[in-house]
N, CA, C and O of each residue as an XYZ file, in Angstrom:
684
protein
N       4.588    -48.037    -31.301
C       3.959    -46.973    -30.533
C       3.549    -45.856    -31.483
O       4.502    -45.295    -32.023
N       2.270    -45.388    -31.822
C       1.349    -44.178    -32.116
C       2.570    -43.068    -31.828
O       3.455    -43.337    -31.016
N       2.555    -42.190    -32.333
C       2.459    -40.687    -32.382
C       1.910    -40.078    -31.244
O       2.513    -39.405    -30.408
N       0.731    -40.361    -31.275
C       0.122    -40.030    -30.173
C       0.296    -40.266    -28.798
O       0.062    -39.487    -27.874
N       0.823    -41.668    -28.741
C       1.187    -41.729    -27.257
C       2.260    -41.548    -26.702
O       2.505    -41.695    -25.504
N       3.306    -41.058    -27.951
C       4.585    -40.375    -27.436
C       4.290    -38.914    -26.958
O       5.111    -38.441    -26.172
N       3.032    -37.995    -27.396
C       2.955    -36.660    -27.271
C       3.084    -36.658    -25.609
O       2.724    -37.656    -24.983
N       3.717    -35.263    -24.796
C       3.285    -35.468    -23.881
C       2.060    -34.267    -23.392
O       1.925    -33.281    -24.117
N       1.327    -34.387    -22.334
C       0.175    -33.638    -21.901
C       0.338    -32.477    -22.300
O       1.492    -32.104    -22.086
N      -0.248    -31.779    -22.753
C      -0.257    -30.189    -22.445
C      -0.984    -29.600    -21.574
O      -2.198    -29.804    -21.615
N      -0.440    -28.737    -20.583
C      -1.360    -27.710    -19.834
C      -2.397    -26.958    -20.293
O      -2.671    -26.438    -21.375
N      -2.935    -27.024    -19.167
C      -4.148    -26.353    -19.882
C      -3.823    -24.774    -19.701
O      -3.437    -24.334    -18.618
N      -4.029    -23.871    -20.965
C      -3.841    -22.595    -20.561
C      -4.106    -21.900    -19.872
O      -3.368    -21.009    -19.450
N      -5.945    -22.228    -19.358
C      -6.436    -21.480    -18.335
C      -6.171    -21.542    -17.395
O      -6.566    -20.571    -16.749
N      -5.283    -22.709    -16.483
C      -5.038    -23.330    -15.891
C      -3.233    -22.205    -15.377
O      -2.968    -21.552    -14.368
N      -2.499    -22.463    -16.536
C      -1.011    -21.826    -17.024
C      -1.318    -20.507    -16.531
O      -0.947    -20.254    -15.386
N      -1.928    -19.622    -17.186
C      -2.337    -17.784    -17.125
C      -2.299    -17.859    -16.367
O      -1.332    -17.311    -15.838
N      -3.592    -18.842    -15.178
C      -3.679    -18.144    -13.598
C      -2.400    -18.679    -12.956
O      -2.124    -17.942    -12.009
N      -1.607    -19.553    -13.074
C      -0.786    -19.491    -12.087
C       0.249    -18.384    -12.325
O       0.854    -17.711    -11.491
N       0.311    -18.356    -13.765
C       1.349    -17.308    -14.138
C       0.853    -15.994    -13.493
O       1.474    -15.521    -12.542
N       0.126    -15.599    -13.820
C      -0.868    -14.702    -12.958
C      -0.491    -14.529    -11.138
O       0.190    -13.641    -10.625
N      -0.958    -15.309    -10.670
C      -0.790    -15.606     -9.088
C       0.744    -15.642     -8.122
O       1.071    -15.366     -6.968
N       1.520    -16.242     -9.575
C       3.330    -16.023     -9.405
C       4.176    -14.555     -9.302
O       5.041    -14.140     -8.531
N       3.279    -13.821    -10.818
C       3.653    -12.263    -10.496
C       3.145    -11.591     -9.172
O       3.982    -11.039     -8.458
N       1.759    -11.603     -8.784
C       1.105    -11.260     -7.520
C       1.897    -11.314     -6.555
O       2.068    -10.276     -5.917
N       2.610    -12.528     -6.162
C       3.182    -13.235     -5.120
C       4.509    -12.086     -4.915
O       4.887    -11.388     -3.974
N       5.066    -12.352     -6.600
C       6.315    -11.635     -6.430
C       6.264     -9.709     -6.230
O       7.153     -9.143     -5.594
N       5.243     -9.022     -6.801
C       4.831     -8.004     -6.544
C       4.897     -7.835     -5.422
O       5.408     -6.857     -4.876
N       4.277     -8.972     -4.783
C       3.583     -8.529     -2.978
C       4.980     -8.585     -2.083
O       5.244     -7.920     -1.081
N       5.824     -9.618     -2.777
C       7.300     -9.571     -2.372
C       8.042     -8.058     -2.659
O       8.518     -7.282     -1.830
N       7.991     -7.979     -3.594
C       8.866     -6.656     -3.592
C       7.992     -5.526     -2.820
O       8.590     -4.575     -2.316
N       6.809     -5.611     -2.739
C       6.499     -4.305     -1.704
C       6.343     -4.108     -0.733
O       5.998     -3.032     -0.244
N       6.644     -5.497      0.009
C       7.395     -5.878      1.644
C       9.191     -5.598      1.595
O       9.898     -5.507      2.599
N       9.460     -5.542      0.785
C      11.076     -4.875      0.737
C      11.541     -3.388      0.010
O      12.660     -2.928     -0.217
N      10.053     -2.808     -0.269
C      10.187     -1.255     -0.395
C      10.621     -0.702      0.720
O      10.233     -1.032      1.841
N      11.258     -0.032      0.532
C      11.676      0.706      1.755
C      10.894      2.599      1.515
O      11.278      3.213      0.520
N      10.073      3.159      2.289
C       9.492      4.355      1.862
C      10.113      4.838      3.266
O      10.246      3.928      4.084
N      10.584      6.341      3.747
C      10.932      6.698      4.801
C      11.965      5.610      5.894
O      11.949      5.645      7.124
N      12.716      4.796      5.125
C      13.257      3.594      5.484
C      12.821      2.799      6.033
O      13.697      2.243      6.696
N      11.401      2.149      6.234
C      11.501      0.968      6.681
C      10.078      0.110      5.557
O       9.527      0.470      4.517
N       9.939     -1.077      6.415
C       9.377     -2.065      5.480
C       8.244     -2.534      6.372
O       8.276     -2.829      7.567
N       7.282     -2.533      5.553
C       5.925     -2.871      6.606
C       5.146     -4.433      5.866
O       4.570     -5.303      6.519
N       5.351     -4.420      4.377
C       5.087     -5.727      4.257
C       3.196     -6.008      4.207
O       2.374     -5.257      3.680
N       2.934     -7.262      4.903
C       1.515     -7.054      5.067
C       1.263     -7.081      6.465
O       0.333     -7.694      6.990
N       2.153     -6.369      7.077
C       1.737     -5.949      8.407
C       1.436     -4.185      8.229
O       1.450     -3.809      7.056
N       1.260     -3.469      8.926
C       0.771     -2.073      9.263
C       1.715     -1.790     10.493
O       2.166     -2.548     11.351
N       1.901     -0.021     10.218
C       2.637      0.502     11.546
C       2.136      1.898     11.544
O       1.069      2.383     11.168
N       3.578      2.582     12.250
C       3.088      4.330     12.293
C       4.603      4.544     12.393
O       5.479      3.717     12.649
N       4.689      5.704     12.161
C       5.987      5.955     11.901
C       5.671      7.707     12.121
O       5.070      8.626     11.564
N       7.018      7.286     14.033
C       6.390      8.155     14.772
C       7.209      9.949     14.428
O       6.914     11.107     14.725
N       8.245      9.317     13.716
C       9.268     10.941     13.673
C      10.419     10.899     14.710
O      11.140     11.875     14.917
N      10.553      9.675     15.371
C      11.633      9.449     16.010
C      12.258      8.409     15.305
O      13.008      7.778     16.050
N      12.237      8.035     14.272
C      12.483      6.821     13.932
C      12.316      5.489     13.853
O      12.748      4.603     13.116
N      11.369      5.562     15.062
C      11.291      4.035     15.602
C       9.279      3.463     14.800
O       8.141      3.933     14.800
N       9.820      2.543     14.404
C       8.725      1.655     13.811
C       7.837      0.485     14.672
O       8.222     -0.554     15.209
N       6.515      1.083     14.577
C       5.547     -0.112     15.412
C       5.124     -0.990     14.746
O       4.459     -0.617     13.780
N       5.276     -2.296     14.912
C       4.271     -3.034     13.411
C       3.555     -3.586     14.489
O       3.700     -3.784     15.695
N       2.493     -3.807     13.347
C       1.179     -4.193     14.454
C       0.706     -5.034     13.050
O       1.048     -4.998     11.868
N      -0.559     -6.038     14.087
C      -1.036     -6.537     12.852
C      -2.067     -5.175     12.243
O      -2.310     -4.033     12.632
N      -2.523     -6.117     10.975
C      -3.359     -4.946     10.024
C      -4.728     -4.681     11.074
O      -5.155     -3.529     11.157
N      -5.208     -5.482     11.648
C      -6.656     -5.463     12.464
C      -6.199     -4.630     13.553
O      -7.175     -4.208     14.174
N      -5.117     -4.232     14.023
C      -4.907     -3.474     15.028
C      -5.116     -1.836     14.603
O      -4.932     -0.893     15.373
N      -5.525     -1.743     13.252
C      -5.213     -0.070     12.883
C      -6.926      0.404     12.992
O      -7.802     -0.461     12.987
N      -7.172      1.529     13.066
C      -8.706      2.121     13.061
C      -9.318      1.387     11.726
O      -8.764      0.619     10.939
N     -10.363      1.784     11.746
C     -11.461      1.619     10.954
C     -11.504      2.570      9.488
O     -12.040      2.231      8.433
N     -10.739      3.911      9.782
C     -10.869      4.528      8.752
C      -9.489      4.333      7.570
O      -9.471      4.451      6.345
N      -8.485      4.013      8.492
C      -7.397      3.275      7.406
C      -8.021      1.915      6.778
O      -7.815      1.786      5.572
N      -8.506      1.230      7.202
C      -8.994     -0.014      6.615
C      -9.792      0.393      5.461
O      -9.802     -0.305      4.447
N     -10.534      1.596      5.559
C     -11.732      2.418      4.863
C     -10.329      2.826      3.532
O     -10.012      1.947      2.731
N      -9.911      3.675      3.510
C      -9.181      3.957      2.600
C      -8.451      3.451      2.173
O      -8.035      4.080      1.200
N      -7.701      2.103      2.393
C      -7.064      0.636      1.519
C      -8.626      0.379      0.277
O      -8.730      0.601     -0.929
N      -9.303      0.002      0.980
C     -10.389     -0.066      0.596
C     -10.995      1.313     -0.556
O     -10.696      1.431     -1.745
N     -11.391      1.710     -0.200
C     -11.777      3.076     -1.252
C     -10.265      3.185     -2.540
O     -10.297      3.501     -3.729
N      -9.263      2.839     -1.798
C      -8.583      3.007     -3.094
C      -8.100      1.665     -3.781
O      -7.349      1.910     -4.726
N      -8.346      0.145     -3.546
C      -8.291     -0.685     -3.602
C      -8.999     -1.136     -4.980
O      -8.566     -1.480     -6.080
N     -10.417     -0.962     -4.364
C     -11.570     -1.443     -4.952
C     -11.842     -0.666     -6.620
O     -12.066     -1.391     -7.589
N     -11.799      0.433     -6.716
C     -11.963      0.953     -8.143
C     -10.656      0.645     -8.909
O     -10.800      0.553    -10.128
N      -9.354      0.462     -8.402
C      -8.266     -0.007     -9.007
C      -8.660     -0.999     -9.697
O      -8.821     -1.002    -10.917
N      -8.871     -2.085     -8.788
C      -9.498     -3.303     -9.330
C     -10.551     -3.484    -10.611
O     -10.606     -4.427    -11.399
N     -11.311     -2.362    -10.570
C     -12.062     -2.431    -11.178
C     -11.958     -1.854    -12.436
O     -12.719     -2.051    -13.382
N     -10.613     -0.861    -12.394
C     -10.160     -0.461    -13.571
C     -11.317      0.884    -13.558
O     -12.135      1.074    -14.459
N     -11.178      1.682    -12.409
C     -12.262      2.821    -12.407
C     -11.301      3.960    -11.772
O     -11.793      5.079    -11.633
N      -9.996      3.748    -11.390
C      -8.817      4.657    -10.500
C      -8.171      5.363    -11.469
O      -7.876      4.674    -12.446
N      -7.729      6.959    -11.547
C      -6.998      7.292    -11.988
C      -5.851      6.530    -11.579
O      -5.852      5.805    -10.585
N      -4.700      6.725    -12.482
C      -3.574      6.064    -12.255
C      -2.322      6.968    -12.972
O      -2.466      7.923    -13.735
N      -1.088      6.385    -12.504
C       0.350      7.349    -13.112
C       0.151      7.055    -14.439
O      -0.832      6.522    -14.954
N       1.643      7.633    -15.193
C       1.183      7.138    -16.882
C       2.093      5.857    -16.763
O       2.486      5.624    -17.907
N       2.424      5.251    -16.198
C       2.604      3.842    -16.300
C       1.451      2.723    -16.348
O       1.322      1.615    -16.869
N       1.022      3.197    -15.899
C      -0.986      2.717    -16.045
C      -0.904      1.628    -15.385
O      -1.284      0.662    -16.046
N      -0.432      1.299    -13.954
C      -0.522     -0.246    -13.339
C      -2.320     -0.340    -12.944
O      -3.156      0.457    -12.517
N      -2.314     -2.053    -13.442
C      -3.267     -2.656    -13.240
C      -2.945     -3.339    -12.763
O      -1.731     -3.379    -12.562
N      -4.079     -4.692    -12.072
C      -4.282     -5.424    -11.088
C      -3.663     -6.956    -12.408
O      -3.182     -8.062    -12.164
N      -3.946     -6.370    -13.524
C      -3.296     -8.115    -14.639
C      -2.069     -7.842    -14.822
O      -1.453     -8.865    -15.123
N      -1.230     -6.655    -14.768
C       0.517     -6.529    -14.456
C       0.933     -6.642    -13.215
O       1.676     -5.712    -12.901
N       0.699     -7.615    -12.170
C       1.203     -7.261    -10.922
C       2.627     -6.323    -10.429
O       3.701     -6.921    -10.366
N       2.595     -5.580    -10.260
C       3.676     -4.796     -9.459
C       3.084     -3.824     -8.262
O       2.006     -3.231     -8.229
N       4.544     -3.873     -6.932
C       3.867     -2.659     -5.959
C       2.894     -1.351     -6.587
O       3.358     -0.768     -7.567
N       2.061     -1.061     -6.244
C       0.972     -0.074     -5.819
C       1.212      0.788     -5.019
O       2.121      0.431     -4.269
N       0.666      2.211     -4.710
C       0.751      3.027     -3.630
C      -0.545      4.105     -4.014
O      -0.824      4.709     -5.050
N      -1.022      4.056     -3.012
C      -2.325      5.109     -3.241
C      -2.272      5.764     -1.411
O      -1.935      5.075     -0.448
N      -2.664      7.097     -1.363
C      -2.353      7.687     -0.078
C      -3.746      8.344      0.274
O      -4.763      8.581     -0.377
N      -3.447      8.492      1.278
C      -5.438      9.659      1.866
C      -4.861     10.680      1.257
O      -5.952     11.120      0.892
N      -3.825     11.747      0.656
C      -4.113     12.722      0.703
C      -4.495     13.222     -0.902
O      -4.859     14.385     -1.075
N      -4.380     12.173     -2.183
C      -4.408     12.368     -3.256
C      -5.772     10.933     -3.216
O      -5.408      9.864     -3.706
N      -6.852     10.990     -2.789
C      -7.636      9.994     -3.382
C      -7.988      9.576     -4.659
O      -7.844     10.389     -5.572
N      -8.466      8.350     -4.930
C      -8.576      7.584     -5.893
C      -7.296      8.136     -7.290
O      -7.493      8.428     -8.470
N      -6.489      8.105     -6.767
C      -4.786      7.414     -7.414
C      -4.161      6.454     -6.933
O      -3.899      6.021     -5.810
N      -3.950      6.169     -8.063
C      -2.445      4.568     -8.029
C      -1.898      4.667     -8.714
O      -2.190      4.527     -9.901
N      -0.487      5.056     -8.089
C       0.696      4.814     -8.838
C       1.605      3.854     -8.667
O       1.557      3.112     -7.686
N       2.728      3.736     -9.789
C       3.651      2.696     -9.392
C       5.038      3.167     -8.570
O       5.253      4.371     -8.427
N       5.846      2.297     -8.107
C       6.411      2.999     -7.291
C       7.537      3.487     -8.056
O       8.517      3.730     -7.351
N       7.660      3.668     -9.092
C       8.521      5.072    -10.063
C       8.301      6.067     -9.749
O       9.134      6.887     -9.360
N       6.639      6.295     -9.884
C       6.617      7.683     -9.759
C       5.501      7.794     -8.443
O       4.484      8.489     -8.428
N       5.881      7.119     -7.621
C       5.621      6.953     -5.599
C       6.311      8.771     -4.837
O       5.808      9.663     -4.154
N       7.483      8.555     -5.386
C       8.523      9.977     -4.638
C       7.472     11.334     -5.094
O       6.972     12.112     -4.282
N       7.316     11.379     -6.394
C       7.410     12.783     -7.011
C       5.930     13.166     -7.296
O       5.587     14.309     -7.596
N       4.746     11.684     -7.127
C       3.474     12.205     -7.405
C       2.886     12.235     -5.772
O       1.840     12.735     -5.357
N       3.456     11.850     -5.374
C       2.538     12.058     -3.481
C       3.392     12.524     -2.393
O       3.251     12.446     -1.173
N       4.280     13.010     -3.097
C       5.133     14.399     -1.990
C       3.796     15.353     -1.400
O       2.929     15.926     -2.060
N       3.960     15.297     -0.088
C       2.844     16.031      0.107
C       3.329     17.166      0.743
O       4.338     17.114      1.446
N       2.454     18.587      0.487
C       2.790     20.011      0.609
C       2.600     19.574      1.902
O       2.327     18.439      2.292
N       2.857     21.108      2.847
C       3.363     21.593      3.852
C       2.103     21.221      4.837
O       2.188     20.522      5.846
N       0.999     21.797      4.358
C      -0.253     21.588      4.458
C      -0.897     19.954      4.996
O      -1.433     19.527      6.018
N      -0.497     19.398      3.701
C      -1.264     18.167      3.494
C      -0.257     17.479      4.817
O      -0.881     17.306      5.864
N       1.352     17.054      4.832
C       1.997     16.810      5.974
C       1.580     17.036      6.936
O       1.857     16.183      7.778
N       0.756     18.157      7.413
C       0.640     18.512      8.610
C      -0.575     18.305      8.502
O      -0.830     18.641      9.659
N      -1.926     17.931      7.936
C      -2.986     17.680      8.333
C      -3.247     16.142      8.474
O      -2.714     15.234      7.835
N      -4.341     16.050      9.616
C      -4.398     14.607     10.007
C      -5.820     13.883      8.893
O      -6.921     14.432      8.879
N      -5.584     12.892      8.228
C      -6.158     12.652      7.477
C      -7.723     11.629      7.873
O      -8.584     11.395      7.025
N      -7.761     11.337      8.752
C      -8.637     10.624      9.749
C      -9.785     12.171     10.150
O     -11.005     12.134      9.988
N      -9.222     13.076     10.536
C     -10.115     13.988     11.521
C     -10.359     15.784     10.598
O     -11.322     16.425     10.177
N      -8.836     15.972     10.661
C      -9.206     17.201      9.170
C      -7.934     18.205     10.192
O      -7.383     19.205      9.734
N      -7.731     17.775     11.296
C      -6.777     19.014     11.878
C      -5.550     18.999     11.772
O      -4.829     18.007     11.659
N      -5.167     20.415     11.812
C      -3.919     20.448     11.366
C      -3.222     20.617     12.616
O      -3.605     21.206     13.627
N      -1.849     19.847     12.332
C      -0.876     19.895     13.656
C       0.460     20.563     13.866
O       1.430     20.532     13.109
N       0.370     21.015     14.731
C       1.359     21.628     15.302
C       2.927     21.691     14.839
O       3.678     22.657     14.970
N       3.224     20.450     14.277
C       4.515     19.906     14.211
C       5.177     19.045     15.464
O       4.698     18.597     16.507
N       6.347     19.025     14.945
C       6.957     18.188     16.298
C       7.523     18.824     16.590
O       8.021     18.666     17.705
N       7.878     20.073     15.760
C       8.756     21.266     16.858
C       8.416     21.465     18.111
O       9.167     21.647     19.069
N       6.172     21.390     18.063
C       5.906     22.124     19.252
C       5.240     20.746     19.919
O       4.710     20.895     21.020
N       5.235     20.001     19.584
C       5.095     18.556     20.853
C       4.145     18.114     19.663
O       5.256     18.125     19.132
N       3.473     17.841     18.970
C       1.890     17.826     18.019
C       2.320     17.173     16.875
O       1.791     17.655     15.873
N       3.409     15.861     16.545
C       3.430     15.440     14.995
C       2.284     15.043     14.569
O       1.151     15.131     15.045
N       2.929     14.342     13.086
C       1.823     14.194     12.276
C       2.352     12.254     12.548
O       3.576     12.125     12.581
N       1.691     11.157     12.689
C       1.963      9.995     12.652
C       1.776      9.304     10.986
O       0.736      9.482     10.351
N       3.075      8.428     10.375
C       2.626      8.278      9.133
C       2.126      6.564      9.303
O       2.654      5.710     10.015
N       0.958      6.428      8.405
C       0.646      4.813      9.207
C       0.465      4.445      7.993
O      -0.221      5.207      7.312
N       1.048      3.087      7.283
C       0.870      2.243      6.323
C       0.308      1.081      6.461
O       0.608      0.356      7.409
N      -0.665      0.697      5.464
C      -1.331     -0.606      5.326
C      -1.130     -1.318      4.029
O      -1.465     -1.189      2.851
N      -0.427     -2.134      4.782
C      -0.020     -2.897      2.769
C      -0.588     -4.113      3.241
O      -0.501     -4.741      4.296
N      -1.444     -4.335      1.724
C      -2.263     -5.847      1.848
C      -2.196     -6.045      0.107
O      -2.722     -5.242     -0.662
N      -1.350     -7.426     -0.389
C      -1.238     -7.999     -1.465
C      -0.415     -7.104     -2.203
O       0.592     -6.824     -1.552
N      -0.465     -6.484     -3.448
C       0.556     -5.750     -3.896
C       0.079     -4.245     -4.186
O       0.301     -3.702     -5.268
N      -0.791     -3.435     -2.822
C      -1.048     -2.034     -2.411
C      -0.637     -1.844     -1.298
O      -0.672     -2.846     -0.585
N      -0.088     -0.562     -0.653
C       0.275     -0.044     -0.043
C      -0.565      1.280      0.417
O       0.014      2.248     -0.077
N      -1.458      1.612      1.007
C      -1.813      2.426      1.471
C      -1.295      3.334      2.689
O      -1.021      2.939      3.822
N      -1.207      4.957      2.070
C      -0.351      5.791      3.070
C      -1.424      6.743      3.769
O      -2.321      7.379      3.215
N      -1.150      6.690      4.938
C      -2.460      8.298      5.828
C      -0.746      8.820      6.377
O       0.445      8.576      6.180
N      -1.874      9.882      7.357
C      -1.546     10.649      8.684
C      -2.392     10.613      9.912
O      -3.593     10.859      9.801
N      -1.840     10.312     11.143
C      -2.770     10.703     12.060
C      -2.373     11.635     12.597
O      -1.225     12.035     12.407
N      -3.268     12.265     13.460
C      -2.797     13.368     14.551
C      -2.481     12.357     15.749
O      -2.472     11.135     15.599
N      -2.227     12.999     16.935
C      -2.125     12.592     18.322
C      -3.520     12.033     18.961
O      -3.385     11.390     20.003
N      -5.009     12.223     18.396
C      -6.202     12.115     18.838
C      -6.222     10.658     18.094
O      -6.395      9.542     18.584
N      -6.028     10.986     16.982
C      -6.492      9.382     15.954
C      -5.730      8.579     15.924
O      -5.932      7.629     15.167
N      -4.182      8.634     16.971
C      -3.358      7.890     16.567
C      -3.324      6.391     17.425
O      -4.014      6.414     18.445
N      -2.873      5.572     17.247
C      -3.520      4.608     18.837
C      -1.817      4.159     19.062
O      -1.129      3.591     18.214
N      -1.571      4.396     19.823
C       0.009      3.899     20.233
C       0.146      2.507     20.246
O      -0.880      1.826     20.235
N       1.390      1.901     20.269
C       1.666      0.734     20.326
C       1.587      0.306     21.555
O       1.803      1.080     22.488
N       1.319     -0.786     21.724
C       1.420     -1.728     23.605
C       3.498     -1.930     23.389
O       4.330     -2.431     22.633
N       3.402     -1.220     24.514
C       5.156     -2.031     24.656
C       5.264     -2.723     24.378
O       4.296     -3.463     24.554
N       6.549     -3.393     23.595
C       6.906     -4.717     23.581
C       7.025     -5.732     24.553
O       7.380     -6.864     24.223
């Protein structure tokens, strides 16, 4: 027997990268379905998170048009390597969780520095990011609703008011 026909196959690299590639993705997208932000986990479903505690998940097609808009707006230049970003500098070829919010557009950070770069002032909390008004609080009946859309390994954060917000159908 040849030399040769003892060798065995080699993979093809291009072949290797992308799965290696597609494995981190996977696992990224895993860990940012078990982030916990304001305690709970939304995954690649979407909710609102009403200030009572209690969590709606809905599918992603159930949320407005303008959250879909801002996954999107902050999605797309990431990708493209056109987004400011933290100084960890996540890109779309290091897979790890993402977080970009309406109230700091076109940023992505990683979720290190998730807590301390999109704490939002008093202001920004209380304004609804869909419409521009500011609310009341929940002291006086008027929260602010927080609604997440995570799709692959981003997480997109708003606010609604009470006008933009669409309630859940009972269970």
């Amino acid at each position: 027997m040849s030399s040769k026909s003892k060798r065995r196959p080699q993979p093809d690299p291009d072949e290797t990268a992308y799965q290696a590639f597609q494995d981190q993705l996977a696992a990224a997208t895993d860990d940012l379905e078990r982030s916990t932000v304001l305690g709970y986990t939304l995954g690649h479903a979407a909710g609102y998170y009403t200030g009572d505690m209690n969590i709606y998940r809905r599918k992603a097609d159930e949320l407005p048009d303008w959250v879909h808009q801002g996954w999107r707006a902050a999605f797309e230049p990431w990708m493209e390597d056109r987004s400011q970003r933290c100084p960890h500098n996540p890109t779309i070829w290091r897979p790890q969780p993402v977080f970009a919010v309406a109230w700091r557009p076109g940023l992505v950070v990683c979720a290190e520095c998730l807590p301390v770069t999109f704490a939002a002032s008093v202001a920004e909390d209380r304004t609804c990011d869909s419409c521009g008004r500011v609310v009341g609080g929940p002291e006086n009946g008027d929260p602010i609703y927080a609604i997440s859309l995570s799709h692959d390994n981003m997480s997109f954060r708003a606010g609604a008011c009470k006008n933009c917000y669409t309630p859940p159908e009972d269970p």
